[in-house]
N, C-alpha and C positions, 0 to 999 in steps of 0.2 A: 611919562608912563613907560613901565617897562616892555621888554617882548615878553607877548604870551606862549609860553610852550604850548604846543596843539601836536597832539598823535593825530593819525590819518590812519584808523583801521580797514582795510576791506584790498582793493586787487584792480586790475582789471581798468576801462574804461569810467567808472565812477572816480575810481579815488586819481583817476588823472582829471578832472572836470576840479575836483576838492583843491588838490594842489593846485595848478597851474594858477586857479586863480585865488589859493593862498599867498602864494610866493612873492607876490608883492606888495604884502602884508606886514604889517608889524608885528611880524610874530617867529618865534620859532618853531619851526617843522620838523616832526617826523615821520616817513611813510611805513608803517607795517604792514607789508605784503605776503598776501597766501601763496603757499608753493605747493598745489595740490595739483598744477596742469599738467593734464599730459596728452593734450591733442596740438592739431597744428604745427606749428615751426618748435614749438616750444617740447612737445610729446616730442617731434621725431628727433631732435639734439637727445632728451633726456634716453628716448632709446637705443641711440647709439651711442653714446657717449658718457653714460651712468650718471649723469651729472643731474644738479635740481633743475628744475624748466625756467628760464629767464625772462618770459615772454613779459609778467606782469610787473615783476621788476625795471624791467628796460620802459614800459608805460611811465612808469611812476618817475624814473628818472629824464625820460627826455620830458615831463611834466616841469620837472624843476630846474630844467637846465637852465644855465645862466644867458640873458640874452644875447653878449657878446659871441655865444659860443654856437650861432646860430645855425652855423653851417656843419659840423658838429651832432648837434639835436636832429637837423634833417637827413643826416646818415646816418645815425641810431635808429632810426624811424623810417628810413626806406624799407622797401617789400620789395622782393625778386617778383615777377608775375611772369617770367620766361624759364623756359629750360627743365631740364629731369631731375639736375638734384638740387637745384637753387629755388625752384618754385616755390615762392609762398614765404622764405625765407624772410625774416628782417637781418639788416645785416646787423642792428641790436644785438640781438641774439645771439648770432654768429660772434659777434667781439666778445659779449662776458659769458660766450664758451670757450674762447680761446683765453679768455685773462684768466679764467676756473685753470683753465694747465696750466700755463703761465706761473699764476701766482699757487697756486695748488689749492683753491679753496673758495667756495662761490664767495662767500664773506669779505676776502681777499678782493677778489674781482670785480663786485659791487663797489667795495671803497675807492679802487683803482678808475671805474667809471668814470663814478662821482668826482671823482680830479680832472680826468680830461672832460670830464661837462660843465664842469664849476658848477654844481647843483648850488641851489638857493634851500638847503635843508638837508635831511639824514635820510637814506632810504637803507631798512632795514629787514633782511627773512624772517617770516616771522619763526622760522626752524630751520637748522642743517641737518633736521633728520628727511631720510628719504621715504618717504610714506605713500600711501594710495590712498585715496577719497573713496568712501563706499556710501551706498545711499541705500538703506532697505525702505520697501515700499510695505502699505499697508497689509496686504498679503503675506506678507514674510519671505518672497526675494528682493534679491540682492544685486545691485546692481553696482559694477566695479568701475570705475574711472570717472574725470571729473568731467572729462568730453563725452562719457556715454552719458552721467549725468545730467549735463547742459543739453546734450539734443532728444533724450529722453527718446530714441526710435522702438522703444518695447514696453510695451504696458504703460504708455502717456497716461490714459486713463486713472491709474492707481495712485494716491498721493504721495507722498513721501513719509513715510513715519519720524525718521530719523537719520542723520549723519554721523560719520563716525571716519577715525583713520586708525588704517592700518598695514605696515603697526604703528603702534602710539609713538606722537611724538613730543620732544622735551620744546620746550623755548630757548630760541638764542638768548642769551643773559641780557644783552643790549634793549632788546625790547621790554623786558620787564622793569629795567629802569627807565625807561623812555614814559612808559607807563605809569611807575611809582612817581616820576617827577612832572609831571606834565599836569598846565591849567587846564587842559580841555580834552577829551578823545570824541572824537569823532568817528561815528561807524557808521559805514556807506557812504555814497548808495552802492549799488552794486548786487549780482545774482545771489539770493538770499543764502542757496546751500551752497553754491560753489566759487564766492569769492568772497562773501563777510562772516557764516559760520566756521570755514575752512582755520579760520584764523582763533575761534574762540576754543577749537577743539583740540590745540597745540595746549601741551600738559604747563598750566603756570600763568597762560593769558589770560583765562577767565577769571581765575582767581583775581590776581592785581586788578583787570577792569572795575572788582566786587569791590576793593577793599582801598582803592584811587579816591582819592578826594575831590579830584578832577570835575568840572563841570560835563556832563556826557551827552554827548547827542547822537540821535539817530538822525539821518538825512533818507527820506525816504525815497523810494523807487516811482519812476514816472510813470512805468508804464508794466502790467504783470507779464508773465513768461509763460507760455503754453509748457504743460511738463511740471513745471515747479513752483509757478504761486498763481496757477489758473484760480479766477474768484479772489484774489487776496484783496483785502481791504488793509490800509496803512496799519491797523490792530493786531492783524495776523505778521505782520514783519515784527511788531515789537513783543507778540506772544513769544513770538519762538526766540527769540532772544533773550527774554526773560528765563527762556526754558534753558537755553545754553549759559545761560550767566548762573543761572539757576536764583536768580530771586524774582517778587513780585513787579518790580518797579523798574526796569534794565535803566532807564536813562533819564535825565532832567527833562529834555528837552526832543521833543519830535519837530523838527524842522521838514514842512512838505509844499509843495507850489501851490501856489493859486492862481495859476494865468490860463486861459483856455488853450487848449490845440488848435494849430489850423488843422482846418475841418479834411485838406486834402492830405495833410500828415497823418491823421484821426482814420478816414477811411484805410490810409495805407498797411495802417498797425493793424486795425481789427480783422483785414482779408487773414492774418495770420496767428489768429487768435490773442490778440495781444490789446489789452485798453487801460488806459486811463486808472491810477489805482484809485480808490474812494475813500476822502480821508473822514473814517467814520470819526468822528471830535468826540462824542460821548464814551465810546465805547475805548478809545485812544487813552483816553484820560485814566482809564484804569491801569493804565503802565506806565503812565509817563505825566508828569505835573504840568507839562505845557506843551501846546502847539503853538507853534508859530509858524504861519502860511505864509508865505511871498510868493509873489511872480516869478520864476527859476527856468522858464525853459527857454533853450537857443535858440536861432534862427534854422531854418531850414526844413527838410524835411525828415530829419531824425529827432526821436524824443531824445534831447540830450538836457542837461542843465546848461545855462548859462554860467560861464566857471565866475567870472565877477559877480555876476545879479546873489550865486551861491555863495561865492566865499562874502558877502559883503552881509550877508544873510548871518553865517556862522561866526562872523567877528563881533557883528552887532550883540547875539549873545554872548558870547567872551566876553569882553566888555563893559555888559552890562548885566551881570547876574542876577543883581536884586531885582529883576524883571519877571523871573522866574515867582509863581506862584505859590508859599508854602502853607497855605488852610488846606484843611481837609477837604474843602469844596473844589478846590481844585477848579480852574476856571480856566475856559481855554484864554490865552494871548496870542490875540490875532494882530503882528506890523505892519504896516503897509507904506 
């Protein structure tokens, strides 16, 4: 059997859980990654230094480093936690901001990584334009940046109506072939408005995601975010998606856990308003032909996915398409 090509849409700490335990996979990878940050280590390079924020990109790529190169992975992945101007820093960061001068061009810089990490796949921006993340709330302001987005400290309360960048930005070319060729995309998990819509709102993405032949999946979110999917049920991730895809149906396949929390993980998320999403299956089924539940979450006390339990999850359908359900009744597939 051949490699399956598989896109990896979204950003951030999900699509590192996606990869890491893609990569040793029979398949081919590629990461589309949102460049909409601009807090943390990643904000204050892009501030001083006009450059795009590397933060999510440097996730994705010590995700797929090669395991030879292990020493490597864990110096792209260290954090300063001392000092006035290093604090906080990944020295990540630090390197494909200096390979952006270097080589003159984040794009540049990214490839140049990916050589000293020996990645096991492609990690691509999902734009070289420089844009801002805005989020208007239901009320009709406007709130400007992806970090004021994410912590949401003014008007929590008010939902989100919509996303948007600006100004608008084009698609690197590479992604939209990754896209036009690729057996599978997968979107998420990851924060709904500021790491996997960031990506469908680059001019050219959504479109090819519409018009991909591709098997698509959503990988849902484990646990909701105070601010930005307070109440969300797995229905509300694939609504809005359908709304940024702009059709009825965004994906084949809704892949979400079914294994319990520990209960002392459980209490630790809800002191901060944060629980458990609820995979409503009926209402689910109006976006998407299938669910498929498994067991996905890690050990410890972070809701994270288990990157094997998930990626073995996401091969299983590659693999096997004709699983997918096509009557109108639409019935969920439940693996176990």
């Amino acid at each position: 059997m051949g490699k399956k090509r598989i896109v990896v849409i979204g950003g951030g700490t999900g699509s590192h859980a996606v990869l890491s335990g893609l990569k040793g996979m029979n398949c081919d990878l590629t990461a589309v990654v949102a460049m909409s940050d601009d807090g943390g280590s990643s904000g204050r390079l892009r501030q001083e230094l006009g450059q795009l924020p590397p933060g999510d990109v440097r996730q994705c790529l010590v995700a797929l480093a090669d395991g030879e190169s292990e020493s490597l992975r864990r110096l792209f992945d260290y954090r300063f936690t001392a000092g006035n101007g290093l604090n906080g820093h990944s020295v990540g960061n630090l390197l494909l901001s200096a390979l952006t001068e270097i080589t003159g061009s984040a794009d540049a810089a990214i490839r140049e990584a990916s050589r000293m990490l020996r990645i096991r796949g492609t990690v691509l921006p999902v734009t070289l334009s420089d844009s801002t993340l805005k989020a208007r709330l239901e009320d009709g302001s406007v709130i400007e940046g992806e970090s004021c987005i994410d912590r949401r400290c003014g008007n929590s309360h008010l939902p989100i109506s919509r996303v948007y960048l600006d100004p608008a930005a084009v698609a690197y070319p590479p992604v939209l072939d990754a896209i036009t060729a690729a057996d599978a995309v997968v979107i998420g998990p990851g924060d709904i408005y500021t790491s996997v819509l960031p990506n469908l709102l680059v001019e050219g993405v959504a479109e090819a995601v519409r018009k991909s032949d591709a098997i698509k999946i959503h990988v849902c979110n484990l646990m909701t975010k105070p601010g930005e999917s307070d109440g969300f049920r797995a229905s509300d991730f694939l609504r809005l998606l359908g709304a940024y895809l702009d059709v009825d149906k965004p994906v084949d396949y809704l892949l979400a856990n079914d294994s319990l929390f520990p209960e002392q993980a459980r209490r630790r998320y809800e002191r901060s308003g944060q629980h458990p999403v609820e995979i409503d299956e009926e209402e689910c089924r109006s976006y998407a032909p299938a669910v498929v539940k498994k067991p996905m979450i890690g050990e410890g006390f972070c809701a994270r996915h288990n990157p094997s339990a998930l990626a073995e999850a996401v091969m299983g359908i590659v693999e096997s398409p004709a699983a997918a359900p096509s009557s109108e009744k639409r019935p969920v597939c439940v693996l176990s």
